[in-house]
C-alpha positions in Angstrom: 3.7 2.6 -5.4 4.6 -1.4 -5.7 3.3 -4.2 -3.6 6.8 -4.4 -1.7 6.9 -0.5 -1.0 3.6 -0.9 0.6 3.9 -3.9 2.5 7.3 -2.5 3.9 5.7 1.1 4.7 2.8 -1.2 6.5 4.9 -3.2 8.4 7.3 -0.2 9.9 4.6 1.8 10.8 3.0 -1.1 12.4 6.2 -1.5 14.9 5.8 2.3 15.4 2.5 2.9 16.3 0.8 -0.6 16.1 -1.9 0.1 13.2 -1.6 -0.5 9.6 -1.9 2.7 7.8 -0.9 4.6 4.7 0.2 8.4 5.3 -1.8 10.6 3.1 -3.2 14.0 2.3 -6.9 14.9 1.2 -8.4 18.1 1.3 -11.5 18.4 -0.6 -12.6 19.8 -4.3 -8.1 20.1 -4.9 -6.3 17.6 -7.1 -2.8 15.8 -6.5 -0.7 19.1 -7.6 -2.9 21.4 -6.0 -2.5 19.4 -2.5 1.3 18.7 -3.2 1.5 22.7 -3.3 -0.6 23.0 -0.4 1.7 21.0 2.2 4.5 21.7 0.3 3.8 25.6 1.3 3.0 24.7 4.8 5.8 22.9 4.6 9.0 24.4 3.3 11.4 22.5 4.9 10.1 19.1 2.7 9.5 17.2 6.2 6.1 16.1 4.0 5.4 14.9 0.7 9.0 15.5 -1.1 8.3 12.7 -3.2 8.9 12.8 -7.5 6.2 10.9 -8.2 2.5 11.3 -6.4 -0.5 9.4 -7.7 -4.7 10.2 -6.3 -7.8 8.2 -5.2 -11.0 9.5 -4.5 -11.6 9.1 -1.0 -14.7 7.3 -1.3 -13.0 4.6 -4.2 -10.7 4.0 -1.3 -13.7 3.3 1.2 -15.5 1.1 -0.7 -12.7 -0.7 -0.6 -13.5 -1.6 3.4 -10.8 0.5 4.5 -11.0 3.5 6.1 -10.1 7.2 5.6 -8.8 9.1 9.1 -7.8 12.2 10.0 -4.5 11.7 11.8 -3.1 15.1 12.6 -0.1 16.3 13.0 0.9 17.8 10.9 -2.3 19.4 10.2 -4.6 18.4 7.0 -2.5 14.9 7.4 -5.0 11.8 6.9 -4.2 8.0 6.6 -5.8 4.9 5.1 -6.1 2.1 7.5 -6.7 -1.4 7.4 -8.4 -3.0 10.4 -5.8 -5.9 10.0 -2.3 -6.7 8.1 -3.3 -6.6 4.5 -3.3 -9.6 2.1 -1.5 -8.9 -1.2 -4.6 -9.1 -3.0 -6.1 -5.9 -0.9 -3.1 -4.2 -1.2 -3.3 -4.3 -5.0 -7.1 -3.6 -4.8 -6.1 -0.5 -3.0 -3.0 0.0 -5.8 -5.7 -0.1 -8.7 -8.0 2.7 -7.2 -5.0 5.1 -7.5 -4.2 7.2 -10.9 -0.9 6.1 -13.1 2.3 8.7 -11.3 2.9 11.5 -12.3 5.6 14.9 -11.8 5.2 16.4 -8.4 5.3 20.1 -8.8 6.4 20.4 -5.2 8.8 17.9 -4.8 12.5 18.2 -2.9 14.9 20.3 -5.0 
């Protein structure tokens, strides 16, 4: 996750769908492996989450942040963080500090 990955993510899903979001997956009481296995089995043909690297917020770090945490299905389970507006850096970096350092993704593309 850097500052120009993000603001670049941002910006084309903003031409797509006309919001600012950040595609993510939460399900509750599992960690970052245990959700990577989870849509990666739900998911064998890696359409989702075929990253190396994945990184974790808690969900509530990320709304005290002012942003908010949506369900935004499909595929199923799938959630985004949303800003009400374009993000300044300095929120985007806010939002970059809640999350853990990066680490292996046990279900990552072959």
């Amino acid at each position: 996750m850097t500052l120009e990955g993000l603001r670049e993510r941002l910006d084309e899903d903003f031409e797509a769908d006309g919001v600012y979001d950040i595609s993510v997956w939460t399900f509750p009481n599992m960690d970052a492996e245990e959700i990577a296995l989870r849509v990666r089995e739900a998911d064998p043909d890696y359409n989702h989450l075929p990253h190396n690297r994945i990184q974790s917020a808690r969900v509530g770090d990320i709304r005290s942040l002012g942003l908010e945490v949506l369900l935004t299905e499909p595929p199923p389970d799938h959630h985004s963080i949303r800003f009400p507006a374009r993000p300044a850096d300095n929120q985007l970096e806010d939002l970059m500090a809640a999350f853990d350092e990066p680490r292996h993704n046990p279900a990552r593309r072959p």
